[in-house]
C-alpha positions in Angstrom: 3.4 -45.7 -36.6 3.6 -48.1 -33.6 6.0 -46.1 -32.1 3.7 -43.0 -31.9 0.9 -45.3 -30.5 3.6 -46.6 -27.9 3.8 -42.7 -27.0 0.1 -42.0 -27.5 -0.4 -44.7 -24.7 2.2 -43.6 -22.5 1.3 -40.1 -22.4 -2.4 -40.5 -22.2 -0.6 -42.8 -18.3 1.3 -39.7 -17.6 -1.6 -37.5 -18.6 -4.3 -39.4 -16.2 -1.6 -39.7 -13.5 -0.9 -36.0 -13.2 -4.7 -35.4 -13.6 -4.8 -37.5 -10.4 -2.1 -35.7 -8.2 -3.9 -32.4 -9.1 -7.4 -33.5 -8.2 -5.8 -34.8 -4.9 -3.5 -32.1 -4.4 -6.6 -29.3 -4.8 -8.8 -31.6 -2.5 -6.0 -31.4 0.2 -5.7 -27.4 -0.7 -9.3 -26.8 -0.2 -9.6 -29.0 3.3 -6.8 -27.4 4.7 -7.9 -23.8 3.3 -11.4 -24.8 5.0 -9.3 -26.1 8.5 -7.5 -22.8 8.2 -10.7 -20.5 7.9 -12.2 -22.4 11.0 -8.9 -21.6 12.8 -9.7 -18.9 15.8 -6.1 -17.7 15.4 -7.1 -17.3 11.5 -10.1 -14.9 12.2 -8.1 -12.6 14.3 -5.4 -12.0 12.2 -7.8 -11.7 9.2 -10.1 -9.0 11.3 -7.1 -7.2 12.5 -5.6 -7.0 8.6 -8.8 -5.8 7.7 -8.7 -3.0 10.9 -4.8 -2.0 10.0 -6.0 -1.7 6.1 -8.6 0.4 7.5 -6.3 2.3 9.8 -3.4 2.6 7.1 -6.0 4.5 4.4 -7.0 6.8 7.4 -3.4 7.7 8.2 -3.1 8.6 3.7 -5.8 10.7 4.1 -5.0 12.4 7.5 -1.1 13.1 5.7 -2.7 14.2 2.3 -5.5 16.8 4.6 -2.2 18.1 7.1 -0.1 18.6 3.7 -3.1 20.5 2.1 -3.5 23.0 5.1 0.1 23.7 5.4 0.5 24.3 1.8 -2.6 27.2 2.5 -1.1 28.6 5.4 2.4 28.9 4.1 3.2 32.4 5.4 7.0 32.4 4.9 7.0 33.8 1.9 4.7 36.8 3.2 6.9 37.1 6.5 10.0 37.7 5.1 8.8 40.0 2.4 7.2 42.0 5.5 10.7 42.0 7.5 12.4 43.8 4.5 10.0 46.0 4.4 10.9 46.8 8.3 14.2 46.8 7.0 13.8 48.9 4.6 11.7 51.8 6.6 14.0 51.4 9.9 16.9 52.5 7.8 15.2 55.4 6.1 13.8 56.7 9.5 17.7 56.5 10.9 18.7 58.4 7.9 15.5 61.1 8.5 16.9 60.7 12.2 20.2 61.9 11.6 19.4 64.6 9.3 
């Protein structure tokens, strides 16, 4: 029994201690976040993240609108069917020809 008291009170030290470093280590987080969102650098880069997000979802969109009007005005298909076609009628006029 007094050797789970001896660890009840040394736990409850490291328990209180490490409460301690947090509470110090978050205050130092939050002034240096606050230092960092007063930073003139900091706003620049933040506003020009926010403009190349912005830019990056126009370029998806432009892609996704360019692959949409190609896929409608795919005419291969058409353009070769219509050059046998050609094909096919030249060489039945040079036979009519040579009869």
């Amino acid at each position: 029994k007094h050797k789970l008291e001896a660890a009840r009170v040394r736990l409850s030290r490291t328990r209180d201690s490490t409460r301690q470093q947090v509470a110090e280590k978050s205050q130092m987080y939050k002034t240096r976040r606050n230092q960092l969102q007063e930073n003139e650098l900091y706003i620049a880069l933040e506003k020009l993240e926010v403009k190349m997000r912005s830019l990056e979802q126009n370029i998806f969109t432009m892609q996704d609108y360019v692959k949409a009007k190609e896929a409608e005005n795919n005419y291969k298909p058409q353009l070769d069917e219509v050059a046998d076609i050609c094909e096919v009628l030249n060489q039945e006029c040079q036979k009519a020809a040579r009869l």
